[in-house]
mmCIF file of the N, C-alpha and C atoms, coordinates in Angstrom:
data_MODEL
# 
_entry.id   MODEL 
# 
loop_
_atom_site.group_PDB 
_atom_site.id 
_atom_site.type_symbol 
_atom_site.label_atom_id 
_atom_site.label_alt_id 
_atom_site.label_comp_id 
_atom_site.label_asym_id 
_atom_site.label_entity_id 
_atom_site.label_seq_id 
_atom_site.pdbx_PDB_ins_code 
_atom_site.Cartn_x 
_atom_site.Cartn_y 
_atom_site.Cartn_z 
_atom_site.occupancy 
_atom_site.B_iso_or_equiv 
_atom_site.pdbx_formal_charge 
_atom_site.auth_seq_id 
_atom_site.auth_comp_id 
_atom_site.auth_asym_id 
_atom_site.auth_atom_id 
_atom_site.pdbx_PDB_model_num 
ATOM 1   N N  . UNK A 1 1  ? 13.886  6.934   13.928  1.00 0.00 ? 1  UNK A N  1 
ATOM 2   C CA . UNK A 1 1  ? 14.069  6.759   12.513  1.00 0.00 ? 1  UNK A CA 1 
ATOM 3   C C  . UNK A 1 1  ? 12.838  7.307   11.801  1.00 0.00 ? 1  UNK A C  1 
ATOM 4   N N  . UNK A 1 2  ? 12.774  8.245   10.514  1.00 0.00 ? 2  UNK A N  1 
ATOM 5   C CA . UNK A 1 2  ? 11.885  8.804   10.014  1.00 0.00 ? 2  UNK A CA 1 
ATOM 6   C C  . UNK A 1 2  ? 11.416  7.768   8.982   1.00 0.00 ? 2  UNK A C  1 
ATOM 7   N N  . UNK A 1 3  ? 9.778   7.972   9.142   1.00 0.00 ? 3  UNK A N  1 
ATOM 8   C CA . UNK A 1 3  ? 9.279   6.893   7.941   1.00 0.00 ? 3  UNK A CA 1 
ATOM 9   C C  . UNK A 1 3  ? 9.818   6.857   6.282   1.00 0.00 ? 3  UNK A C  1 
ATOM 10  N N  . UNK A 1 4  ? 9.961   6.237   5.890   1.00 0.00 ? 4  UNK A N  1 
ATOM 11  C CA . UNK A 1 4  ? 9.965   6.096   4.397   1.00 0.00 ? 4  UNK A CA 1 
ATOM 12  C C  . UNK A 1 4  ? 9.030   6.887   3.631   1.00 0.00 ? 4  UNK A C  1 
ATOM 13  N N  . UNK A 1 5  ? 9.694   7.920   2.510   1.00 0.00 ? 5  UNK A N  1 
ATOM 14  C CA . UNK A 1 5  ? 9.134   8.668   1.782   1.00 0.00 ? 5  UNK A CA 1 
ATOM 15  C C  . UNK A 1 5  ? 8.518   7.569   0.857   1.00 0.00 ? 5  UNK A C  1 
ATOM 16  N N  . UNK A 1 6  ? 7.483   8.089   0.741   1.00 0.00 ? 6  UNK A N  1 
ATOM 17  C CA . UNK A 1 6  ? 6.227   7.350   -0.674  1.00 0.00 ? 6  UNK A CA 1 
ATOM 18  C C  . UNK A 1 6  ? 6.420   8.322   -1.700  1.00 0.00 ? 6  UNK A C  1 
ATOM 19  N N  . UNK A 1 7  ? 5.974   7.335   -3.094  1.00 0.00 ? 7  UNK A N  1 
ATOM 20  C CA . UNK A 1 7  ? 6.424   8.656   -4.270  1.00 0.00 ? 7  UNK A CA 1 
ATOM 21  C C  . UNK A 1 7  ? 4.753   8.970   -4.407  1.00 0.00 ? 7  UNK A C  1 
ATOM 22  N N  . UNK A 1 8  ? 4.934   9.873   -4.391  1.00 0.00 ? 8  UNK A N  1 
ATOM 23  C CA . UNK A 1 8  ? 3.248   10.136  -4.664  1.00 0.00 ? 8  UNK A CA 1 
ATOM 24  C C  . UNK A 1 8  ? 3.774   10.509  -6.677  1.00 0.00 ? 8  UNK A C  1 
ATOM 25  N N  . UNK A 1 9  ? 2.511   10.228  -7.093  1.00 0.00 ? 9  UNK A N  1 
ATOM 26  C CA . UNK A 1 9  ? 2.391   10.789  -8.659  1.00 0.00 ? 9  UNK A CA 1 
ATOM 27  C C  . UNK A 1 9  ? 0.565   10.657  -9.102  1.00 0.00 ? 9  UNK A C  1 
ATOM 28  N N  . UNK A 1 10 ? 0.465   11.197  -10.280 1.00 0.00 ? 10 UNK A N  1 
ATOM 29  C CA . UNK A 1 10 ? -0.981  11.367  -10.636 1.00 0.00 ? 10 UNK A CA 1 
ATOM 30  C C  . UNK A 1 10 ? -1.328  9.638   -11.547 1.00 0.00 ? 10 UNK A C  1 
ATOM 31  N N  . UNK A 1 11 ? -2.633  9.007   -11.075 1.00 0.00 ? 11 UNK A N  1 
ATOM 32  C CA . UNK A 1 11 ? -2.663  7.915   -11.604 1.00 0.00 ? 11 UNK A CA 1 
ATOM 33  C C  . UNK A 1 11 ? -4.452  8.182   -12.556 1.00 0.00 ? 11 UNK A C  1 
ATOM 34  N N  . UNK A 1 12 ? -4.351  8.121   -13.290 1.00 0.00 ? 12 UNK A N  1 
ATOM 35  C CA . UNK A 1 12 ? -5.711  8.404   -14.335 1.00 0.00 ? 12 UNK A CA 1 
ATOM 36  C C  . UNK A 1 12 ? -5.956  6.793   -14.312 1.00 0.00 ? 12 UNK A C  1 
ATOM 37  N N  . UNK A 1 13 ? -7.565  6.763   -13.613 1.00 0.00 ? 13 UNK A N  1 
ATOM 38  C CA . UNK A 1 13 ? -8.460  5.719   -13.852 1.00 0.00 ? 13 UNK A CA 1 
ATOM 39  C C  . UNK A 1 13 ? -9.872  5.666   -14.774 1.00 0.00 ? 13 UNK A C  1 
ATOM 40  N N  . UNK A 1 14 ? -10.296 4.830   -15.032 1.00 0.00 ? 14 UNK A N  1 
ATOM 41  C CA . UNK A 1 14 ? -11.727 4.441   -15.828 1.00 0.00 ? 14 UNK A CA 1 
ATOM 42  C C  . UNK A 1 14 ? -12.490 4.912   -14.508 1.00 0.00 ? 14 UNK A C  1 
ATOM 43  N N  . UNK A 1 15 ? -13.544 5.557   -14.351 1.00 0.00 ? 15 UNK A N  1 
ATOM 44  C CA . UNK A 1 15 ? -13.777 5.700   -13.293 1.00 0.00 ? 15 UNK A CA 1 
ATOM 45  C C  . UNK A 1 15 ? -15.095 4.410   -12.594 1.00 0.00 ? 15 UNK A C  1 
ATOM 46  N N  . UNK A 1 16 ? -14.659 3.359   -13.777 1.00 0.00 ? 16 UNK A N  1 
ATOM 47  C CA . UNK A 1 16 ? -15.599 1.892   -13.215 1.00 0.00 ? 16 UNK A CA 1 
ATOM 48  C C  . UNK A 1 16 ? -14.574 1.133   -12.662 1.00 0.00 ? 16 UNK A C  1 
ATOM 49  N N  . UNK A 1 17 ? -13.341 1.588   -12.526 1.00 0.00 ? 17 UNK A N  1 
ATOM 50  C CA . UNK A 1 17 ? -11.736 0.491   -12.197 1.00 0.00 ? 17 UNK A CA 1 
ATOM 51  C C  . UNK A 1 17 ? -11.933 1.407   -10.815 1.00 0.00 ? 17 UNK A C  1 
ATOM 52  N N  . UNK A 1 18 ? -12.057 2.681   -10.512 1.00 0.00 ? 18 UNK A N  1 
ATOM 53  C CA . UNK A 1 18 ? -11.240 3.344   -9.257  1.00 0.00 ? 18 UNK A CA 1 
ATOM 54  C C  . UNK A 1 18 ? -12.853 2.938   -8.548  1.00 0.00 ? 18 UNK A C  1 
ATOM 55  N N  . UNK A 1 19 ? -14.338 3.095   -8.992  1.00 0.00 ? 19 UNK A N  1 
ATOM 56  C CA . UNK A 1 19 ? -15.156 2.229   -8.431  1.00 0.00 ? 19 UNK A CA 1 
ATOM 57  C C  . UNK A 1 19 ? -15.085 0.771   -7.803  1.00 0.00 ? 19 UNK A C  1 
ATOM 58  N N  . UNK A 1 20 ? -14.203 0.228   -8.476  1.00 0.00 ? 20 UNK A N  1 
ATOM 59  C CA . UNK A 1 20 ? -14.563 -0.855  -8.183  1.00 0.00 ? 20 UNK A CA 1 
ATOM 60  C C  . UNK A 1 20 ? -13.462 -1.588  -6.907  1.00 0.00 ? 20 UNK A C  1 
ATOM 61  N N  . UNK A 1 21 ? -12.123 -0.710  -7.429  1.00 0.00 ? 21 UNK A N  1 
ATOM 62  C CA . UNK A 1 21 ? -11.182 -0.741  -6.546  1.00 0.00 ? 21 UNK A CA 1 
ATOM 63  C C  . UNK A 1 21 ? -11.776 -0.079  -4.535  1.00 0.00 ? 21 UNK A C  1 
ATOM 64  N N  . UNK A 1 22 ? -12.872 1.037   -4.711  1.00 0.00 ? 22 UNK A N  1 
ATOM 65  C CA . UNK A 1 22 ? -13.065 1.392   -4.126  1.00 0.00 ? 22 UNK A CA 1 
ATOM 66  C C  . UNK A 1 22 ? -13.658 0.309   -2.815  1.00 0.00 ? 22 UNK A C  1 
ATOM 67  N N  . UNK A 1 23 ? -14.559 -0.425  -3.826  1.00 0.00 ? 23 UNK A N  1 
ATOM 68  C CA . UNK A 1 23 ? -15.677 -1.231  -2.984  1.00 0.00 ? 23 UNK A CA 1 
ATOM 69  C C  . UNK A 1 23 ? -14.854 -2.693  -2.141  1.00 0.00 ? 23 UNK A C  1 
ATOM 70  N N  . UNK A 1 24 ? -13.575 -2.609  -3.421  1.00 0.00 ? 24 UNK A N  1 
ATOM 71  C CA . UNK A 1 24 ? -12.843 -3.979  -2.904  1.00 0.00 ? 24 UNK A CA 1 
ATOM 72  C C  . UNK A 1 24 ? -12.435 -3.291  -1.687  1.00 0.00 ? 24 UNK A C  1 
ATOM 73  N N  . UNK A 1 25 ? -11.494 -2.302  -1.732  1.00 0.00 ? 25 UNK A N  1 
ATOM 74  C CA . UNK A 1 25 ? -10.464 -1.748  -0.459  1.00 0.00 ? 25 UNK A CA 1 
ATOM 75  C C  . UNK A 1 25 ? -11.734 -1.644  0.821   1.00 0.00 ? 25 UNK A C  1 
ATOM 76  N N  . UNK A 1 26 ? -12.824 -0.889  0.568   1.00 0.00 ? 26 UNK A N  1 
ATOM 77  C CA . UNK A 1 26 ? -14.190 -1.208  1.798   1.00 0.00 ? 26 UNK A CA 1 
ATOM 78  C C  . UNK A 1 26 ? -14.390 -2.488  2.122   1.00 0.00 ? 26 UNK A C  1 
ATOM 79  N N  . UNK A 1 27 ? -14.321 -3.437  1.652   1.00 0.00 ? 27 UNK A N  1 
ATOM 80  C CA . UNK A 1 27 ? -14.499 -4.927  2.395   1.00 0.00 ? 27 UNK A CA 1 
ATOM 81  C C  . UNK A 1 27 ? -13.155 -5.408  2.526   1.00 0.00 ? 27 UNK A C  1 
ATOM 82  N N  . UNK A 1 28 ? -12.025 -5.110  1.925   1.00 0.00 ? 28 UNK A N  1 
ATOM 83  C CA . UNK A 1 28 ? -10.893 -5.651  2.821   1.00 0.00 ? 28 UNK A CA 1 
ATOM 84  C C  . UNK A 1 28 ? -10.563 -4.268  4.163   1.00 0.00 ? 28 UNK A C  1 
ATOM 85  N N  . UNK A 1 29 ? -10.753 -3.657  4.177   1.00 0.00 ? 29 UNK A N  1 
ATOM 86  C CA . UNK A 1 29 ? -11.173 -2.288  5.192   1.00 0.00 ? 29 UNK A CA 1 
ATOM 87  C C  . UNK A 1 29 ? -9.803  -1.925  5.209   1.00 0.00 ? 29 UNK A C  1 
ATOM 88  N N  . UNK A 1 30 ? -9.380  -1.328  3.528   1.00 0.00 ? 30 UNK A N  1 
ATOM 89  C CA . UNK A 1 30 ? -8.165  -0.511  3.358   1.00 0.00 ? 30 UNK A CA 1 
ATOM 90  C C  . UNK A 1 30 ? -8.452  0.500   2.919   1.00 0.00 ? 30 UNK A C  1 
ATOM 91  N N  . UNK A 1 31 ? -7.127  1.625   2.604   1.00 0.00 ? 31 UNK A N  1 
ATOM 92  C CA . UNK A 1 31 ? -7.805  2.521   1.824   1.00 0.00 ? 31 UNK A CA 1 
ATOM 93  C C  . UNK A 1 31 ? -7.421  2.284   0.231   1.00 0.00 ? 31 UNK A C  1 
ATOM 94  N N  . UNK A 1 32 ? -8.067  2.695   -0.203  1.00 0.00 ? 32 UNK A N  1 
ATOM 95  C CA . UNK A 1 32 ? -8.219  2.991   -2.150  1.00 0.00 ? 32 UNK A CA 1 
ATOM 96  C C  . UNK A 1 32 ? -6.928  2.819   -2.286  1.00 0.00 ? 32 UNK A C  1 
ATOM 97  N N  . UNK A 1 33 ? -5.768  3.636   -1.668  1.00 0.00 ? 33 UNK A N  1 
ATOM 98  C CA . UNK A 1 33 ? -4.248  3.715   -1.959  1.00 0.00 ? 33 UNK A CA 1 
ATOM 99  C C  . UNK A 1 33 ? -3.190  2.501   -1.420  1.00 0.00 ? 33 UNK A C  1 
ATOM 100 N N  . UNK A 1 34 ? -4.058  1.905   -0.742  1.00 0.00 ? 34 UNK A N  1 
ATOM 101 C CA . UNK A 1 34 ? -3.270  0.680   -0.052  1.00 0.00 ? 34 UNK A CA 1 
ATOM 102 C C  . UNK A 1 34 ? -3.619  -0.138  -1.262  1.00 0.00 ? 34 UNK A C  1 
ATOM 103 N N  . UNK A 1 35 ? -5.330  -0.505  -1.240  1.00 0.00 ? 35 UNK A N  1 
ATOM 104 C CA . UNK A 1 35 ? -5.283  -0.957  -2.390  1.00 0.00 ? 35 UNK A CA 1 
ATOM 105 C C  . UNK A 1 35 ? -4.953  -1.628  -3.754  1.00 0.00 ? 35 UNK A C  1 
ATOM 106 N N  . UNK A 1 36 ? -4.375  -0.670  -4.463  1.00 0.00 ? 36 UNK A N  1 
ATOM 107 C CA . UNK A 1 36 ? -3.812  -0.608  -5.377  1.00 0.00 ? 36 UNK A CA 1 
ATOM 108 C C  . UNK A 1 36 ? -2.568  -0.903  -5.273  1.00 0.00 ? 36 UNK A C  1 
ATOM 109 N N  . UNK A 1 37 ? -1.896  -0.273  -4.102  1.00 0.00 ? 37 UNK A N  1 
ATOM 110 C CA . UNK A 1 37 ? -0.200  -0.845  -3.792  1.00 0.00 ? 37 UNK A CA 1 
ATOM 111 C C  . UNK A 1 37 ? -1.033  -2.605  -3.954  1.00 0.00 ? 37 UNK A C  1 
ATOM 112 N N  . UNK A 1 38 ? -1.474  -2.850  -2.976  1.00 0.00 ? 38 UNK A N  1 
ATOM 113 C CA . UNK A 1 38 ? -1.391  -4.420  -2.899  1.00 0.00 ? 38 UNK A CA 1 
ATOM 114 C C  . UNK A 1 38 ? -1.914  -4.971  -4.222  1.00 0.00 ? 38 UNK A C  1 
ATOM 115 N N  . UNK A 1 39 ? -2.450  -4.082  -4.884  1.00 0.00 ? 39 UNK A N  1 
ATOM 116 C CA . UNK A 1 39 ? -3.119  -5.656  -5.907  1.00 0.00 ? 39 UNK A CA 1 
ATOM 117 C C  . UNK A 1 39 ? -1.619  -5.049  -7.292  1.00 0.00 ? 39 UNK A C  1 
ATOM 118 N N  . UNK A 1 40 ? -1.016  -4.167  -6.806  1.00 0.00 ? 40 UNK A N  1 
ATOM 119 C CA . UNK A 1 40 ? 0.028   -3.974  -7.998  1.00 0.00 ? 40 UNK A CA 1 
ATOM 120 C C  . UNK A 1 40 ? 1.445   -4.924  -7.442  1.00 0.00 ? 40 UNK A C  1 
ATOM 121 N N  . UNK A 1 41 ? 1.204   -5.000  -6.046  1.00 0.00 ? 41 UNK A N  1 
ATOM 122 C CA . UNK A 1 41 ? 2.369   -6.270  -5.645  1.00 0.00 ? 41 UNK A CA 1 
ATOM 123 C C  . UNK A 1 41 ? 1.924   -7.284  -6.031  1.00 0.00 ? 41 UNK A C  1 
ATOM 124 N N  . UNK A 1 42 ? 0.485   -7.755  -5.940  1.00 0.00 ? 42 UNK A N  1 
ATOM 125 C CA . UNK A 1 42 ? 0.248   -9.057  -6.336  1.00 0.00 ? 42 UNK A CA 1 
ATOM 126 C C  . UNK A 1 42 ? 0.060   -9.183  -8.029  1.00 0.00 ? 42 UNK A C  1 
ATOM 127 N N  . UNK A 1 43 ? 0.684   -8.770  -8.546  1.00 0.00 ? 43 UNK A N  1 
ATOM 128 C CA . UNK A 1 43 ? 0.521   -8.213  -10.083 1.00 0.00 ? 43 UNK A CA 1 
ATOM 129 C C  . UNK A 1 43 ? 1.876   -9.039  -10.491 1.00 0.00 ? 43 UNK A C  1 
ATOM 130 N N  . UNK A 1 44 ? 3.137   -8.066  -9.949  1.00 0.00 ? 44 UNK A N  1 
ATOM 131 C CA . UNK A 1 44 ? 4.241   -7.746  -10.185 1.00 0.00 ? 44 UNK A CA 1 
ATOM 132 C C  . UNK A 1 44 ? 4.789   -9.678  -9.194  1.00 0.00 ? 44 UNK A C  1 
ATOM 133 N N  . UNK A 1 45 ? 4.142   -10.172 -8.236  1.00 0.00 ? 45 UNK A N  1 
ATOM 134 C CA . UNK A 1 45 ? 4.586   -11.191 -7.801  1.00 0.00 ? 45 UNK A CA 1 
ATOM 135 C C  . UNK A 1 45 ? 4.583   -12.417 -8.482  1.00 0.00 ? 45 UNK A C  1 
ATOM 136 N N  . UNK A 1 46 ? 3.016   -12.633 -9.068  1.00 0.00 ? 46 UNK A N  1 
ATOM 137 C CA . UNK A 1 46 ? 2.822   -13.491 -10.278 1.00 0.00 ? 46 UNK A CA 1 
ATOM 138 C C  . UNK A 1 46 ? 3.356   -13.391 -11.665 1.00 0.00 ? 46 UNK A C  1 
ATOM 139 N N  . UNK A 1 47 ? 4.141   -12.113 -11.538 1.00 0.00 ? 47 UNK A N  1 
ATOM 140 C CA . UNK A 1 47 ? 4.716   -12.073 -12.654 1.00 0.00 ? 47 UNK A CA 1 
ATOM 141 C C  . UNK A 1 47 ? 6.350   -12.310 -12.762 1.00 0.00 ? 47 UNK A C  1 
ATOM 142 N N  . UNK A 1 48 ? 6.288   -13.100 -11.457 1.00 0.00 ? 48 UNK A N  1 
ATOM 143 C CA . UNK A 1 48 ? 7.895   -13.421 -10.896 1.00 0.00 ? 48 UNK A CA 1 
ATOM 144 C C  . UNK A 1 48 ? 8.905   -11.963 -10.538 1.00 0.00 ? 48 UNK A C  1 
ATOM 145 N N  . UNK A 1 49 ? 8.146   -11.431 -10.398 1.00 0.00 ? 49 UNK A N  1 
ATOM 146 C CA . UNK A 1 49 ? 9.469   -9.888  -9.707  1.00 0.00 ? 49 UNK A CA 1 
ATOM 147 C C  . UNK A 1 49 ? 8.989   -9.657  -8.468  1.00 0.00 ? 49 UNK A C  1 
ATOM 148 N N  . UNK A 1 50 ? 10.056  -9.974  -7.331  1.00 0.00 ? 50 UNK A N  1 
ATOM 149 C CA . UNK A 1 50 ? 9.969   -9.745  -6.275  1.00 0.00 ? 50 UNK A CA 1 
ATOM 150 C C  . UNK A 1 50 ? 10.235  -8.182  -5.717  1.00 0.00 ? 50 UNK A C  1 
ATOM 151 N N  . UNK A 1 51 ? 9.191   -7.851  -5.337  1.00 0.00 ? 51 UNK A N  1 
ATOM 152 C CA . UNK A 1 51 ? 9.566   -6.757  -4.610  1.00 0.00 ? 51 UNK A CA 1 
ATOM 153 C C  . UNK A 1 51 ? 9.872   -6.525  -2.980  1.00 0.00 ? 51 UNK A C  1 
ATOM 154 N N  . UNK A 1 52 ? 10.370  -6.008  -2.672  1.00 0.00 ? 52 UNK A N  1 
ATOM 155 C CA . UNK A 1 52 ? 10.914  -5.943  -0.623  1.00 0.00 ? 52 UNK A CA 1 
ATOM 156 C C  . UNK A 1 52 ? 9.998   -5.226  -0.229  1.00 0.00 ? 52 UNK A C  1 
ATOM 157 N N  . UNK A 1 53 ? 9.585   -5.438  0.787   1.00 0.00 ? 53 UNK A N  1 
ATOM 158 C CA . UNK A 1 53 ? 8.717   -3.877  1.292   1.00 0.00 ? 53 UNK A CA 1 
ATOM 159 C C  . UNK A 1 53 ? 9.560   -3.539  1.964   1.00 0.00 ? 53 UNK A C  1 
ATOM 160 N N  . UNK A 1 54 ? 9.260   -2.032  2.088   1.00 0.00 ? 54 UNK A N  1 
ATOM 161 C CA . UNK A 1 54 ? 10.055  -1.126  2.777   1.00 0.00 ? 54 UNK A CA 1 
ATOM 162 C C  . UNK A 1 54 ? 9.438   -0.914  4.352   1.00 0.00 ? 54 UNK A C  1 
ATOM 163 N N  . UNK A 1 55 ? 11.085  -0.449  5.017   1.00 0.00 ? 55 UNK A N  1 
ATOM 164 C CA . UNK A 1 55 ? 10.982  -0.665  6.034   1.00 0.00 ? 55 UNK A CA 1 
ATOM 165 C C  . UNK A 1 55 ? 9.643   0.366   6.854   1.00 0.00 ? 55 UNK A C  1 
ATOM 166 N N  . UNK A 1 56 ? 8.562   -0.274  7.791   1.00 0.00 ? 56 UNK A N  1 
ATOM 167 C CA . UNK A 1 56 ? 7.877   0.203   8.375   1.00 0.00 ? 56 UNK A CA 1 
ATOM 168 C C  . UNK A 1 56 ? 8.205   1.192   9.643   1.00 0.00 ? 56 UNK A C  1 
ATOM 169 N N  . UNK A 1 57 ? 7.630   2.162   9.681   1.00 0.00 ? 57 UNK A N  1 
ATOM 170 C CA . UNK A 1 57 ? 7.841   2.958   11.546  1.00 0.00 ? 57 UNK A CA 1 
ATOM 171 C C  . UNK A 1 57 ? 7.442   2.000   12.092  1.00 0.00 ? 57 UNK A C  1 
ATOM 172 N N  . UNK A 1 58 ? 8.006   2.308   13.485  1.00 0.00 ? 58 UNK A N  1 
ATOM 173 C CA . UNK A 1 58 ? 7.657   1.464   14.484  1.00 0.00 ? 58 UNK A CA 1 
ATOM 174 C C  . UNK A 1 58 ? 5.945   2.252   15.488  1.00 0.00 ? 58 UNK A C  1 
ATOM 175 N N  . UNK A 1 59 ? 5.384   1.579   15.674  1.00 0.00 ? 59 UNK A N  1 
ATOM 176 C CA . UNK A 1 59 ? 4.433   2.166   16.256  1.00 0.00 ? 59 UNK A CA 1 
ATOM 177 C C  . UNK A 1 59 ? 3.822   1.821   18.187  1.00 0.00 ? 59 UNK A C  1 
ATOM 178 N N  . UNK A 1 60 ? 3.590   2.918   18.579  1.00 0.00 ? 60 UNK A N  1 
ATOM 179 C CA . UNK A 1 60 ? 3.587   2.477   19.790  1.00 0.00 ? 60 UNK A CA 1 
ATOM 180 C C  . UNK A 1 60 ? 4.496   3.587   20.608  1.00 0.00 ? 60 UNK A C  1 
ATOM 181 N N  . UNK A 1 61 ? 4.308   2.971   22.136  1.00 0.00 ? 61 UNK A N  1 
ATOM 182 C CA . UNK A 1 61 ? 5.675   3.354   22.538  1.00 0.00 ? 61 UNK A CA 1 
ATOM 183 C C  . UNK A 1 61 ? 7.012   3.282   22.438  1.00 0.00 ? 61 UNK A C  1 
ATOM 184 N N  . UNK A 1 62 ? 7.956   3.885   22.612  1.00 0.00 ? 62 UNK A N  1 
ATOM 185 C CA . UNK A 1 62 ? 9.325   3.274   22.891  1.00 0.00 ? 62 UNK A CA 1 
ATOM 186 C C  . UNK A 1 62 ? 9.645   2.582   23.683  1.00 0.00 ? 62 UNK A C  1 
ATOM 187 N N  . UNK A 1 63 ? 10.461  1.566   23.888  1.00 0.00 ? 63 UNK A N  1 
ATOM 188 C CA . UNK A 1 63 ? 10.651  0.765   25.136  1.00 0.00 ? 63 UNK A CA 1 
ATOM 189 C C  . UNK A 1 63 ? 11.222  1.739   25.687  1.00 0.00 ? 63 UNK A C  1 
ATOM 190 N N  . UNK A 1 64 ? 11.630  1.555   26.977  1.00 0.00 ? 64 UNK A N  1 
ATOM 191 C CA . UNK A 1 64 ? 11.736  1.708   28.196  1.00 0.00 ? 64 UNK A CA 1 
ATOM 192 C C  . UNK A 1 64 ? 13.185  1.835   28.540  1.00 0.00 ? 64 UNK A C  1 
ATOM 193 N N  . UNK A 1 65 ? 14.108  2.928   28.494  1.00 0.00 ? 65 UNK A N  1 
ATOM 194 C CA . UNK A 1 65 ? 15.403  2.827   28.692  1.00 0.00 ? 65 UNK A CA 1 
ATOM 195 C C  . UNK A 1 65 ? 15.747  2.483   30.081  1.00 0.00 ? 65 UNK A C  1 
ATOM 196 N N  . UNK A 1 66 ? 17.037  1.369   30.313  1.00 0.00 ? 66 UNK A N  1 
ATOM 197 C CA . UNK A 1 66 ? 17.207  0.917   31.691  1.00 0.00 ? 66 UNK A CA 1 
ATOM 198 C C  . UNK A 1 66 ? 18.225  1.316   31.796  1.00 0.00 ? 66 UNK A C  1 
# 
């Protein structure tokens, strides 16, 4: 199964917000783009709209056909 397309688009920051986002995502040891997904889920959650995450690849090997 092929991963889930991401929408990529252009996001214009303060460049003291994409700083600061930076330093958070370094101590939770994400990147900048995870980031922002997560603190825009936790945005959108407290604001009562549930979002699904989408389905992940599987990673690893394949099991083992018998």
């Amino acid at each position: 199964m092929a991963a889930p397309k991401k929408k990529a688009f252009a996001l214009r920051l303060d460049p003291e917000v994409h700083a600061a986002i930076e330093r958070l995502a370094g101590a939770e040891l994400r990147s900048a783009n995870a980031q922002i997904e997560m603190l825009l889920r936790e945005a959108l959650e407290a604001r009562g709209i549930d979002v699904r995450q989408s389905e992940q690849p599987r990673r690893g090997r394949p099991p083992k056909e018998e």
